[in-house]
C-alpha positions in Angstrom: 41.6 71.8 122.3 42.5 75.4 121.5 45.5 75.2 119.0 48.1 78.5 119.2 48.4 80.2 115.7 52.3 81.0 115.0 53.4 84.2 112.7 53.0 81.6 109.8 49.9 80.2 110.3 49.1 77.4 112.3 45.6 76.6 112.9 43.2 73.9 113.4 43.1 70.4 112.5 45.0 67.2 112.6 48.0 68.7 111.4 50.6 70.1 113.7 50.8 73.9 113.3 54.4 75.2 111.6 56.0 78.6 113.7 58.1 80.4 111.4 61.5 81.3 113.5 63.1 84.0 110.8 67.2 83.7 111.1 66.5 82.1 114.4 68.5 78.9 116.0 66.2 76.5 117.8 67.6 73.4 119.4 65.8 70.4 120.2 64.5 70.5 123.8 64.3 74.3 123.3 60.9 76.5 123.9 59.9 78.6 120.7 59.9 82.5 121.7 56.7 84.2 121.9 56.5 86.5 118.8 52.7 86.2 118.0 51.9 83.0 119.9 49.5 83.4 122.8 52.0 80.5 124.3 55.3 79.0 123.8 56.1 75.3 123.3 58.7 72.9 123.6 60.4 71.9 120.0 60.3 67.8 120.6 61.2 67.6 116.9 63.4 69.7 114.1 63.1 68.9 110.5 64.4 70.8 107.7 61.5 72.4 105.3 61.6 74.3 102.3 63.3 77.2 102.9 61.3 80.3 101.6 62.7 83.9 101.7 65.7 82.3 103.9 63.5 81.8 106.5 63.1 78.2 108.0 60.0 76.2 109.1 60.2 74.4 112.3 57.9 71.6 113.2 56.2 71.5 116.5 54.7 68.6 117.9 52.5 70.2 120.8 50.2 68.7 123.8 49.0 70.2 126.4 51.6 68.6 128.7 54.3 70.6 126.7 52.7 74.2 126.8 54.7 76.2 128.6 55.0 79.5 129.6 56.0 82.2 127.5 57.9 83.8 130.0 60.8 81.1 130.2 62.7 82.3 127.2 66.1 81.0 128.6 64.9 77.6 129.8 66.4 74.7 127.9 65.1 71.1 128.5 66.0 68.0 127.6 69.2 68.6 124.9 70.8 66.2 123.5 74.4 65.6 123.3 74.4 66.9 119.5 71.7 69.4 118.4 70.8 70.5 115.1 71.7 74.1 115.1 69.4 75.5 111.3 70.6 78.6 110.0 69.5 80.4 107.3 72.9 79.4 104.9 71.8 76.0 106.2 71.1 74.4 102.6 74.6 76.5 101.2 77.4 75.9 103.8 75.8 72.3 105.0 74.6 71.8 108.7 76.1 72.6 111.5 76.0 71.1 115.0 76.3 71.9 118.6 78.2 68.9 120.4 78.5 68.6 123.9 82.0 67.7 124.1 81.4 67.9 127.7 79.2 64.7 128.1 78.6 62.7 125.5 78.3 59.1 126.6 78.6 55.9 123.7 75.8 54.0 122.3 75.6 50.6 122.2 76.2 50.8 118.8 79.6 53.1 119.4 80.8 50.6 122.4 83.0 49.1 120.3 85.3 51.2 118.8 85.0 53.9 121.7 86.2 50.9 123.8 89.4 50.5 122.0 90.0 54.0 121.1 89.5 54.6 124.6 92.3 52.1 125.9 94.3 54.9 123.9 93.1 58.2 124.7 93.2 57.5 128.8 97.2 57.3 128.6 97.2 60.6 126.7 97.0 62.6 129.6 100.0 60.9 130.9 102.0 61.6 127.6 101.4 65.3 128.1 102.7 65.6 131.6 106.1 63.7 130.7 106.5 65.8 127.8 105.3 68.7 129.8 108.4 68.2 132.4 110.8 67.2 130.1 113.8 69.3 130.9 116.6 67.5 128.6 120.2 67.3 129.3 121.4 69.7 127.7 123.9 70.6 130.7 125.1 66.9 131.0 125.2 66.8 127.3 127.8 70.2 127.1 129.8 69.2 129.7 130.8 65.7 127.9 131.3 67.1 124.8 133.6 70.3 126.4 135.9 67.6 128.4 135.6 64.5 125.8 138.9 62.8 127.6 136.9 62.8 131.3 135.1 59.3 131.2 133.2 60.5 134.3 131.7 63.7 132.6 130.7 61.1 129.2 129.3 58.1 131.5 127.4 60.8 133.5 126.1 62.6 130.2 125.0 59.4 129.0 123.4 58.0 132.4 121.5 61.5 131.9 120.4 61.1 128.1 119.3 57.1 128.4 116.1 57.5 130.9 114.9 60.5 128.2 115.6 58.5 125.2 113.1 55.9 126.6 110.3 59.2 127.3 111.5 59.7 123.7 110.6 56.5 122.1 107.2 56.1 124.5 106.3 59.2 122.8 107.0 58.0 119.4 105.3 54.5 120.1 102.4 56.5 121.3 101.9 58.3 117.9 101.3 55.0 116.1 98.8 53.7 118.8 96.7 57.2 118.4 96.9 57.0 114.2 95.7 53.3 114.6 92.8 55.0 117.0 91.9 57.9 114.4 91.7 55.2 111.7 89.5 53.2 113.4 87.8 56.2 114.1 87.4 57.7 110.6 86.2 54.1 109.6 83.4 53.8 112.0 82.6 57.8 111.1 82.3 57.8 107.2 81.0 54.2 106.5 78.2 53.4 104.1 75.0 53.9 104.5 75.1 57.0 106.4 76.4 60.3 105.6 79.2 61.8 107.7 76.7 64.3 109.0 74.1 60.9 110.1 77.4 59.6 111.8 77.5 62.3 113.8 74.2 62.8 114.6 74.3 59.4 115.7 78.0 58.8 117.3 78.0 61.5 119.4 80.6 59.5 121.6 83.0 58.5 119.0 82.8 62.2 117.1 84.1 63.6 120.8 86.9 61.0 120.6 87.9 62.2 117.6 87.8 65.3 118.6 90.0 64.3 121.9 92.3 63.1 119.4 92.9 66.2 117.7 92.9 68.0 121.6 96.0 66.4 122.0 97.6 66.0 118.7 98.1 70.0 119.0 98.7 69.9 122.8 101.4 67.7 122.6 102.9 69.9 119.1 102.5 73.4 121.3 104.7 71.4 124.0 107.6 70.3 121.7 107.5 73.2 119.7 109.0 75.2 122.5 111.8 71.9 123.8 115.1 72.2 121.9 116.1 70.0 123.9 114.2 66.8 122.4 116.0 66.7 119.4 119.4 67.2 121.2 119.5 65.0 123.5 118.3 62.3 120.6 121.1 63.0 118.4 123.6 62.9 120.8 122.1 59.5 122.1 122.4 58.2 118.4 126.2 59.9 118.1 127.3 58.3 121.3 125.1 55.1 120.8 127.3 54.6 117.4 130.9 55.4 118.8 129.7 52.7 121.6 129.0 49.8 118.5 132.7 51.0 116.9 134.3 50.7 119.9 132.0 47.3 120.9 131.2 48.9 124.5 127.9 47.2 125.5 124.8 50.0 126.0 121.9 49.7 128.1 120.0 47.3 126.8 116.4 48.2 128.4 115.9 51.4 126.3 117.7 50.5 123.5 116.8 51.7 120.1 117.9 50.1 116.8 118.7 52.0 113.7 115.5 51.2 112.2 113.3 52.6 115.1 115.7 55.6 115.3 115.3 56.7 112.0 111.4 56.9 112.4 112.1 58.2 115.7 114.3 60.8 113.9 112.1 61.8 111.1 109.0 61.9 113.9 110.8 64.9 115.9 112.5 66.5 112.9 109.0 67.6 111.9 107.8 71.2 113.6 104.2 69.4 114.9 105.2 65.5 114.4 101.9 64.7 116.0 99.9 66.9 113.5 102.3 65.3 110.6 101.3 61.6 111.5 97.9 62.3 111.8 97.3 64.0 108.3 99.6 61.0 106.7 97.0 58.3 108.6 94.6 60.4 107.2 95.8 60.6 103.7 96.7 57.2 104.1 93.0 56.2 105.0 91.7 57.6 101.8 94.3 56.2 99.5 93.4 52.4 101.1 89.8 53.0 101.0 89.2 53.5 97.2 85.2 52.7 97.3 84.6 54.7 99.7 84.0 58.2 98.2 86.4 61.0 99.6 84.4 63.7 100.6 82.7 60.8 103.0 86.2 62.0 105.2 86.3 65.3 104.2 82.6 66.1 104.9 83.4 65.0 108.0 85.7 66.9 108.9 84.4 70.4 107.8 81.4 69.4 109.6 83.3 69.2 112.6 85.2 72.4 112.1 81.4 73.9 111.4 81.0 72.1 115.0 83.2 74.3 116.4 83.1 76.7 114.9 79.6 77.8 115.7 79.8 77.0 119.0 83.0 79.2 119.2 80.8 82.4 118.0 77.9 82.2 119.4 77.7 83.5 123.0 74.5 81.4 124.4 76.1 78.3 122.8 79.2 78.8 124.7 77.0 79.5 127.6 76.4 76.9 128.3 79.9 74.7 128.4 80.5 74.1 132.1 84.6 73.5 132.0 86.5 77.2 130.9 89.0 74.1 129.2 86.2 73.5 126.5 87.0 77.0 124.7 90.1 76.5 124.1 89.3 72.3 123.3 87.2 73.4 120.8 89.3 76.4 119.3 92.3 72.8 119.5 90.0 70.7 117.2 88.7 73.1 114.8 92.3 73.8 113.6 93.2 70.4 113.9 90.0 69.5 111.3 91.0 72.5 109.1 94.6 71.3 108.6 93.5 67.0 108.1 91.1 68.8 105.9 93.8 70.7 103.8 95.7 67.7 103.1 93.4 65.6 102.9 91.0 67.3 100.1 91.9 67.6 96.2 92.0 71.8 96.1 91.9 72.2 100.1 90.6 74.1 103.1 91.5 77.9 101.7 89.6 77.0 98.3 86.6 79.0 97.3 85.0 75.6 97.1 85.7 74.5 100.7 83.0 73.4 102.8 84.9 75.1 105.8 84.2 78.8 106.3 87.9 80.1 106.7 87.3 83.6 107.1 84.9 82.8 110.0 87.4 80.6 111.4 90.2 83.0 111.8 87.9 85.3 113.0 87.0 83.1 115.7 90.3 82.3 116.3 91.6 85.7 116.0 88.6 86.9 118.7 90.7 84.9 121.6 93.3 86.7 123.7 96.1 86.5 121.4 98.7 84.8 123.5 95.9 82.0 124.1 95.8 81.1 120.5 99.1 82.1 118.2 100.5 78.3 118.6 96.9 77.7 116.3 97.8 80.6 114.0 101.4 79.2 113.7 100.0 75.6 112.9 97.3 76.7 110.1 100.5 79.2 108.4 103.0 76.4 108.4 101.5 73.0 108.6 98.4 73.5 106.0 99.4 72.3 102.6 97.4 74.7 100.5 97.8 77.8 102.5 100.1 79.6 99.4 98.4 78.4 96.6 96.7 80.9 93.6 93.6 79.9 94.5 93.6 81.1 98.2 92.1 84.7 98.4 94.2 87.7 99.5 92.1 88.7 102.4 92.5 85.3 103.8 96.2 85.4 103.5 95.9 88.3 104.6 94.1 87.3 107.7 97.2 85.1 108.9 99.6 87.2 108.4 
Protein backbone atom coordinates (compact mmCIF):
# COMPACT_ATOMS: atom_id res chain seq x y z
CA UNK A 1 0.00 0.00 0.00
CA UNK A 2 1.35 3.44 -0.95
CA UNK A 3 1.98 5.30 2.44
CA UNK A 4 1.63 9.46 2.17
CA UNK A 5 4.86 11.25 3.30
CA UNK A 6 3.91 14.32 5.74
CA UNK A 7 6.31 17.58 5.99
CA UNK A 8 8.05 15.56 8.72
CA UNK A 9 8.67 12.46 7.22
CA UNK A 10 6.53 9.67 7.18
CA UNK A 11 7.46 6.78 5.10
CA UNK A 12 7.30 3.21 4.75
CA UNK A 13 6.98 0.50 7.17
CA UNK A 14 5.02 -0.90 10.02
CA UNK A 15 5.07 2.24 11.69
CA UNK A 16 2.39 4.84 11.35
CA UNK A 17 3.75 7.94 9.62
CA UNK A 18 3.91 11.27 12.09
CA UNK A 19 2.47 14.81 10.04
CA UNK A 20 4.02 17.67 11.72
CA UNK A 21 0.93 20.40 12.17
CA UNK A 22 3.33 23.65 13.17
CA UNK A 23 0.98 25.93 15.76
CA UNK A 24 -1.91 24.04 14.30
CA UNK A 25 -5.14 22.75 16.42
CA UNK A 26 -6.35 19.27 15.34
CA UNK A 27 -9.26 17.70 16.97
CA UNK A 28 -10.01 14.09 17.05
CA UNK A 29 -12.34 13.26 14.19
CA UNK A 30 -10.63 16.12 12.30
CA UNK A 31 -8.89 15.65 8.60
CA UNK A 32 -5.06 16.84 8.60
CA UNK A 33 -4.76 19.81 5.97
CA UNK A 34 -2.90 19.11 2.90
CA UNK A 35 0.50 21.00 3.23
CA UNK A 36 2.83 18.46 1.49
CA UNK A 37 0.61 15.28 1.62
CA UNK A 38 -0.48 13.99 -1.65
CA UNK A 39 -3.78 13.13 0.62
CA UNK A 40 -5.43 14.12 3.78
CA UNK A 41 -6.54 11.73 6.58
CA UNK A 42 -8.76 11.50 9.35
CA UNK A 43 -6.82 11.99 12.95
CA UNK A 44 -8.57 8.68 14.78
CA UNK A 45 -5.93 9.32 17.52
CA UNK A 46 -3.99 12.50 19.32
CA UNK A 47 -1.15 11.92 21.57
CA UNK A 48 1.13 14.35 22.98
CA UNK A 49 4.95 13.94 21.60
CA UNK A 50 7.96 15.66 22.29
CA UNK A 51 7.65 18.93 21.44
CA UNK A 52 10.58 20.22 19.24
CA UNK A 53 10.96 23.83 18.09
CA UNK A 54 7.25 24.39 19.58
CA UNK A 55 5.94 22.45 16.98
CA UNK A 56 3.73 19.28 17.91
CA UNK A 57 3.70 15.78 16.47
CA UNK A 58 0.37 14.20 15.76
CA UNK A 59 -0.14 10.53 15.37
CA UNK A 60 -2.04 9.25 12.49
CA UNK A 61 -3.46 5.97 12.43
CA UNK A 62 -4.38 5.69 8.48
CA UNK A 63 -6.22 2.88 6.22
CA UNK A 64 -7.36 3.12 3.17
CA UNK A 65 -10.94 3.31 4.43
CA UNK A 66 -9.95 6.74 6.08
CA UNK A 67 -8.17 8.53 3.06
CA UNK A 68 -10.01 11.29 2.25
CA UNK A 69 -9.87 13.92 0.09
CA UNK A 70 -7.85 16.80 0.40
CA UNK A 71 -10.33 19.08 -0.63
CA UNK A 72 -12.64 18.74 2.54
CA UNK A 73 -10.63 21.02 4.78
CA UNK A 74 -13.78 22.13 6.82
CA UNK A 75 -15.30 18.64 7.20
CA UNK A 76 -15.34 17.37 10.78
CA UNK A 77 -16.32 13.73 11.61
CA UNK A 78 -16.94 11.95 14.44
CA UNK A 79 -16.08 14.61 17.57
CA UNK A 80 -16.41 13.83 20.67
CA UNK A 81 -18.03 15.62 23.33
CA UNK A 82 -14.53 16.80 24.70
CA UNK A 83 -11.60 17.19 22.30
CA UNK A 84 -8.03 17.67 22.96
CA UNK A 85 -7.41 21.08 21.56
CA UNK A 86 -2.68 20.88 21.50
CA UNK A 87 -1.27 24.16 21.30
CA UNK A 88 2.02 25.01 21.11
CA UNK A 89 2.13 26.48 25.10
CA UNK A 90 0.53 23.13 25.61
CA UNK A 91 3.34 21.66 28.04
CA UNK A 92 3.55 25.54 29.85
CA UNK A 93 -0.11 26.65 30.47
CA UNK A 94 -1.51 22.80 30.76
CA UNK A 95 -4.11 21.40 28.21
CA UNK A 96 -6.91 22.80 27.13
CA UNK A 97 -10.18 21.39 25.97
CA UNK A 98 -13.12 21.96 23.65
CA UNK A 99 -16.41 20.75 25.51
CA UNK A 100 -19.59 20.43 23.93
CA UNK A 101 -21.63 21.93 26.48
CA UNK A 102 -24.28 21.54 23.99
CA UNK A 103 -24.57 17.59 24.17
CA UNK A 104 -22.73 15.80 26.35
CA UNK A 105 -24.64 12.81 27.49
CA UNK A 106 -23.34 10.63 31.07
CA UNK A 107 -21.44 7.52 31.12
CA UNK A 108 -22.37 4.75 32.84
CA UNK A 109 -19.79 5.44 35.06
CA UNK A 110 -21.07 9.35 35.60
CA UNK A 111 -24.96 7.97 36.10
CA UNK A 112 -24.71 8.27 39.40
CA UNK A 113 -23.85 11.46 40.57
CA UNK A 114 -25.31 13.20 37.19
CA UNK A 115 -28.52 11.55 38.48
CA UNK A 116 -28.59 13.28 41.68
CA UNK A 117 -27.12 16.45 40.71
CA UNK A 118 -29.57 16.36 38.13
CA UNK A 119 -32.71 16.13 40.45
CA UNK A 120 -31.21 19.69 41.32
CA UNK A 121 -30.26 21.46 38.32
CA UNK A 122 -33.86 20.70 36.49
CA UNK A 123 -35.60 23.04 39.19
CA UNK A 124 -33.04 25.75 38.48
CA UNK A 125 -34.78 26.99 35.69
CA UNK A 126 -37.78 27.50 37.69
CA UNK A 127 -35.75 29.46 40.37
CA UNK A 128 -34.75 31.94 37.73
CA UNK A 129 -38.14 32.83 36.46
CA UNK A 130 -39.61 33.39 40.08
CA UNK A 131 -36.74 35.49 40.81
CA UNK A 132 -36.90 36.95 37.40
CA UNK A 133 -40.64 38.29 38.12
CA UNK A 134 -40.18 39.16 41.53
CA UNK A 135 -41.58 42.63 41.71
CA UNK A 136 -41.62 43.11 45.81
CA UNK A 137 -43.90 45.12 47.75
CA UNK A 138 -42.42 47.89 48.09
CA UNK A 139 -45.71 49.94 47.49
CA UNK A 140 -47.68 47.80 50.08
CA UNK A 141 -44.73 48.06 52.28
CA UNK A 142 -44.75 52.30 52.18
CA UNK A 143 -48.09 52.65 52.53
CA UNK A 144 -48.20 50.56 56.01
CA UNK A 145 -45.39 52.24 57.35
CA UNK A 146 -46.82 55.99 56.11
CA UNK A 147 -50.37 55.22 57.97
CA UNK A 148 -49.12 52.79 60.90
CA UNK A 149 -52.59 53.41 62.89
CA UNK A 150 -54.68 51.92 59.56
CA UNK A 151 -54.90 48.16 60.41
CA UNK A 152 -56.16 47.65 56.81
CA UNK A 153 -53.13 49.30 55.10
CA UNK A 154 -50.69 46.89 57.79
CA UNK A 155 -52.80 43.51 57.23
CA UNK A 156 -52.75 44.36 53.43
CA UNK A 157 -48.85 45.11 53.58
CA UNK A 158 -48.27 42.02 55.23
CA UNK A 159 -50.85 39.71 53.16
CA UNK A 160 -48.50 41.31 50.30
CA UNK A 161 -44.92 40.47 51.92
CA UNK A 162 -45.88 36.75 53.30
CA UNK A 163 -46.35 34.89 49.62
CA UNK A 164 -42.64 36.58 48.78
CA UNK A 165 -41.06 35.65 51.96
CA UNK A 166 -41.91 32.03 51.02
CA UNK A 167 -40.17 32.79 47.09
CA UNK A 168 -37.50 34.15 49.53
CA UNK A 169 -36.78 31.18 51.69
CA UNK A 170 -37.32 28.62 48.38
CA UNK A 171 -34.53 30.53 47.04
CA UNK A 172 -32.45 30.27 50.06
CA UNK A 173 -33.30 26.44 50.57
CA UNK A 174 -32.30 26.08 46.94
CA UNK A 175 -28.72 27.47 47.54
CA UNK A 176 -27.98 24.58 50.02
CA UNK A 177 -29.47 21.83 47.63
CA UNK A 178 -27.01 23.25 44.63
CA UNK A 179 -23.68 23.49 47.24
CA UNK A 180 -24.63 19.91 48.22
CA UNK A 181 -24.71 19.18 44.20
CA UNK A 182 -21.25 21.10 43.48
CA UNK A 183 -19.76 18.95 46.31
CA UNK A 184 -20.77 15.95 45.13
CA UNK A 185 -19.61 17.22 42.01
CA UNK A 186 -16.08 18.38 42.85
CA UNK A 187 -15.80 14.90 44.64
CA UNK A 188 -16.49 12.72 41.70
CA UNK A 189 -14.22 15.42 39.48
CA UNK A 190 -10.85 15.46 41.52
CA UNK A 191 -10.76 11.89 43.06
CA UNK A 192 -7.69 9.61 43.11
CA UNK A 193 -6.41 8.03 40.62
CA UNK A 194 -7.04 10.38 37.96
CA UNK A 195 -5.98 13.81 37.30
CA UNK A 196 -8.53 16.57 37.09
CA UNK A 197 -7.70 16.85 33.46
CA UNK A 198 -8.46 12.58 33.02
CA UNK A 199 -11.81 13.56 34.91
CA UNK A 200 -12.65 15.56 32.43
CA UNK A 201 -11.62 13.83 29.54
CA UNK A 202 -13.66 11.17 30.88
CA UNK A 203 -16.85 12.88 32.64
CA UNK A 204 -17.79 14.87 30.04
CA UNK A 205 -21.41 14.76 31.51
CA UNK A 206 -20.74 15.70 34.98
CA UNK A 207 -17.91 18.55 33.92
CA UNK A 208 -21.20 20.22 31.92
CA UNK A 209 -23.07 19.96 35.22
CA UNK A 210 -20.68 21.69 36.82
CA UNK A 211 -20.53 23.97 34.50
CA UNK A 212 -24.63 24.44 34.60
CA UNK A 213 -24.00 25.10 38.08
CA UNK A 214 -21.81 27.95 37.72
CA UNK A 215 -24.53 29.14 34.52
CA UNK A 216 -26.84 29.74 37.17
CA UNK A 217 -24.98 30.69 40.27
CA UNK A 218 -24.25 34.09 38.17
CA UNK A 219 -27.64 34.19 36.49
CA UNK A 220 -29.39 34.13 39.49
CA UNK A 221 -26.60 37.01 41.22
CA UNK A 222 -27.13 39.34 37.85
CA UNK A 223 -30.94 38.98 38.76
CA UNK A 224 -30.81 40.08 42.51
CA UNK A 225 -28.22 42.42 41.94
CA UNK A 226 -30.57 44.70 40.27
CA UNK A 227 -33.95 43.82 43.04
CA UNK A 228 -33.90 46.28 46.00
CA UNK A 229 -36.70 45.07 46.71
CA UNK A 230 -35.53 41.39 48.13
CA UNK A 231 -33.91 42.67 50.99
CA UNK A 232 -36.82 45.05 51.86
CA UNK A 233 -39.45 43.25 51.78
CA UNK A 234 -37.30 40.61 54.14
CA UNK A 235 -36.62 43.03 56.70
CA UNK A 236 -39.76 44.40 57.02
CA UNK A 237 -41.26 40.70 57.24
CA UNK A 238 -38.69 40.07 60.23
CA UNK A 239 -39.76 43.78 61.79
CA UNK A 240 -43.31 43.03 61.58
CA UNK A 241 -42.90 39.25 62.24
CA UNK A 242 -41.25 40.39 65.74
CA UNK A 243 -43.86 43.25 66.79
CA UNK A 244 -46.50 40.15 65.98
CA UNK A 245 -44.48 37.67 68.82
CA UNK A 246 -44.46 41.04 71.41
CA UNK A 247 -47.87 41.61 70.88
CA UNK A 248 -48.64 37.47 70.76
CA UNK A 249 -50.71 38.00 67.36
CA UNK A 250 -50.54 34.54 65.62
CA UNK A 251 -48.63 34.74 61.87
CA UNK A 252 -49.14 32.62 59.07
CA UNK A 253 -47.88 29.60 59.93
CA UNK A 254 -47.29 27.96 56.28
CA UNK A 255 -44.31 30.32 55.44
CA UNK A 256 -43.07 30.84 58.61
CA UNK A 257 -39.47 31.49 59.27
CA UNK A 258 -37.80 31.13 62.68
CA UNK A 259 -34.93 33.27 63.83
CA UNK A 260 -32.51 30.75 63.16
CA UNK A 261 -33.44 30.23 59.34
CA UNK A 262 -33.83 34.10 59.14
CA UNK A 263 -30.54 34.87 60.16
CA UNK A 264 -29.00 32.52 57.33
CA UNK A 265 -31.66 33.86 55.19
CA UNK A 266 -30.40 37.35 56.12
CA UNK A 267 -26.76 36.95 55.82
CA UNK A 268 -27.55 34.95 52.30
CA UNK A 269 -29.13 38.28 50.64
CA UNK A 270 -27.00 40.73 52.53
CA UNK A 271 -24.18 39.43 50.26
CA UNK A 272 -23.89 41.46 46.61
CA UNK A 273 -23.81 37.70 44.65
CA UNK A 274 -25.16 35.29 47.67
CA UNK A 275 -25.15 32.56 45.12
CA UNK A 276 -21.48 33.12 44.10
CA UNK A 277 -20.69 33.55 48.02
CA UNK A 278 -22.06 29.99 48.96
CA UNK A 279 -20.56 28.35 46.25
CA UNK A 280 -16.77 29.54 46.91
CA UNK A 281 -17.48 28.77 50.89
CA UNK A 282 -18.70 24.96 49.65
CA UNK A 283 -15.72 25.17 47.78
CA UNK A 284 -13.38 26.28 50.37
CA UNK A 285 -15.16 24.14 52.59
CA UNK A 286 -14.47 21.02 50.31
CA UNK A 287 -10.77 21.49 50.49
CA UNK A 288 -10.53 22.13 54.23
CA UNK A 289 -12.61 18.51 54.84
CA UNK A 290 -10.68 16.76 52.29
CA UNK A 291 -7.04 17.01 53.71
CA UNK A 292 -5.58 13.88 51.59
CA UNK A 293 -6.65 14.90 48.78
CA UNK A 294 -3.97 17.35 47.35
CA UNK A 295 -5.43 20.97 46.59
CA UNK A 296 -4.48 21.70 43.29
CA UNK A 297 -6.65 18.29 42.49
CA UNK A 298 -9.76 21.27 42.79
CA UNK A 299 -7.86 23.95 41.58
CA UNK A 300 -6.50 22.29 38.47
CA UNK A 301 -9.74 21.72 37.83
CA UNK A 302 -11.04 24.59 37.73
CA UNK A 303 -8.40 26.58 35.61
CA UNK A 304 -8.87 23.74 33.30
CA UNK A 305 -12.24 24.58 32.95
CA UNK A 306 -11.77 28.36 32.62
CA UNK A 307 -8.91 27.16 29.76
CA UNK A 308 -12.22 25.31 28.53
CA UNK A 309 -13.73 28.34 27.98
CA UNK A 310 -11.73 30.20 27.47
CA UNK A 311 -10.44 28.85 24.19
CA UNK A 312 -13.49 28.10 22.87
CA UNK A 313 -14.51 31.79 23.63
CA UNK A 314 -11.41 33.05 21.14
CA UNK A 315 -11.33 30.99 18.66
CA UNK A 316 -13.77 31.63 15.78
CA UNK A 317 -14.12 27.87 14.18
CA UNK A 318 -14.56 26.63 17.75
CA UNK A 319 -17.40 28.84 18.35
CA UNK A 320 -18.49 27.76 14.98
CA UNK A 321 -19.62 25.37 15.70
CA UNK A 322 -22.01 25.78 18.97
CA UNK A 323 -25.59 25.51 17.64
CA UNK A 324 -27.55 27.63 20.59
CA UNK A 325 -26.44 31.71 20.39
CA UNK A 326 -27.12 30.97 24.53
CA UNK A 327 -23.80 28.91 24.68
CA UNK A 328 -21.56 32.25 24.25
CA UNK A 329 -22.66 33.81 26.79
CA UNK A 330 -22.91 30.12 29.02
CA UNK A 331 -19.59 29.80 28.53
CA UNK A 332 -18.33 33.51 29.05
CA UNK A 333 -21.00 32.58 32.75
CA UNK A 334 -18.73 29.64 33.72
CA UNK A 335 -15.39 30.92 32.94
CA UNK A 336 -15.87 33.74 35.47
CA UNK A 337 -17.54 31.61 37.78
CA UNK A 338 -14.19 29.11 37.64
CA UNK A 339 -11.89 32.18 37.93
CA UNK A 340 -13.53 33.56 41.13
CA UNK A 341 -13.90 29.58 43.01
CA UNK A 342 -10.41 29.60 41.74
CA UNK A 343 -9.38 32.89 43.56
CA UNK A 344 -10.61 31.77 46.85
CA UNK A 345 -10.02 28.64 46.60
CA UNK A 346 -6.04 28.68 45.72
CA UNK A 347 -3.18 29.73 48.34
CA UNK A 348 -1.84 33.07 46.07
CA UNK A 349 -4.96 33.10 43.65
CA UNK A 350 -6.29 33.55 40.15
CA UNK A 351 -4.39 37.14 39.38
CA UNK A 352 -0.93 35.47 40.50
CA UNK A 353 1.92 35.27 38.18
CA UNK A 354 1.81 31.57 39.11
CA UNK A 355 -1.92 30.94 38.18
CA UNK A 356 -2.74 28.27 35.90
CA UNK A 357 -5.50 30.63 34.52
CA UNK A 358 -4.46 33.05 31.75
CA UNK A 359 -6.17 36.31 33.13
CA UNK A 360 -5.04 38.68 30.63
CA UNK A 361 -6.62 36.37 28.00
CA UNK A 362 -9.60 36.08 29.96
CA UNK A 363 -10.50 39.71 30.10
CA UNK A 364 -9.68 40.03 26.78
CA UNK A 365 -12.26 37.59 25.90
CA UNK A 366 -14.53 38.99 28.09
CA UNK A 367 -13.86 42.48 27.21
CA UNK A 368 -14.28 41.30 23.19
CA UNK A 369 -18.27 40.91 23.94
CA UNK A 370 -20.67 43.81 23.43
CA UNK A 371 -20.13 45.53 26.60
CA UNK A 372 -23.61 45.74 28.00
CA UNK A 373 -23.67 41.73 27.41
CA UNK A 374 -20.96 41.16 29.86
CA UNK A 375 -20.26 44.13 32.64
CA UNK A 376 -22.39 42.05 35.39
CA UNK A 377 -19.02 39.49 34.76
CA UNK A 378 -16.65 42.44 35.02
CA UNK A 379 -18.48 43.58 38.18
CA UNK A 380 -18.29 40.01 39.68
CA UNK A 381 -14.36 39.41 39.01
CA UNK A 382 -13.71 43.46 40.57
CA UNK A 383 -15.73 42.78 43.68
CA UNK A 384 -16.24 39.14 44.48
CA UNK A 385 -12.45 37.78 43.73
CA UNK A 386 -10.45 37.70 46.86
CA UNK A 387 -7.09 38.44 45.44
CA UNK A 388 -7.95 41.00 42.90
CA UNK A 389 -5.92 44.00 45.12
CA UNK A 390 -3.18 42.17 46.29
CA UNK A 391 0.84 43.30 45.47
CA UNK A 392 1.29 40.44 43.61
CA UNK A 393 -1.42 41.23 40.89
CA UNK A 394 0.18 42.99 37.84
CA UNK A 395 -0.78 46.65 36.93
CA UNK A 396 -1.90 45.91 33.51
CA UNK A 397 -4.28 43.40 34.83
CA UNK A 398 -5.75 45.86 37.20
CA UNK A 399 -5.65 47.83 34.86
CA UNK A 400 -7.65 45.75 32.52
CA UNK A 401 -10.68 45.89 34.99
CA UNK A 402 -10.84 49.11 35.61
Amino acid sequence: MRRGRGAGGGGVGERPPFVRAPAARLLEGDDTEAWNLSITFKVTKLIEGQEQNHQHWLKVNMSLGEMINSDTNERYLNMGNLLKVLTCTDLEQGPNFFLDFENAQPTESEKEIYNQVNVVLKDAEGILEDLQSYRGAGHEIREAIQHPADEKLQEKAWGAVVPLVGKLKKFYEFSQRLEAALRGLLGALTSTPYSPTQHLEREQALAKQFAEILHFTLRFDELKMTNPAIQNDFSYYRRTLSRMRINNVPAEGENEVNNELANRMSLFYAEATPMLKTLSDATTKFVSENKNLPIENTTDCLSTMASVCRVMLETPEYRSRFTNEETVSFCLRVMVGVIILYDHVHPVGAFAKTSKIDMKGCIKVLKDQPPNSVEGLLNALRYTTKHLNDETTSKQIRSMLQ
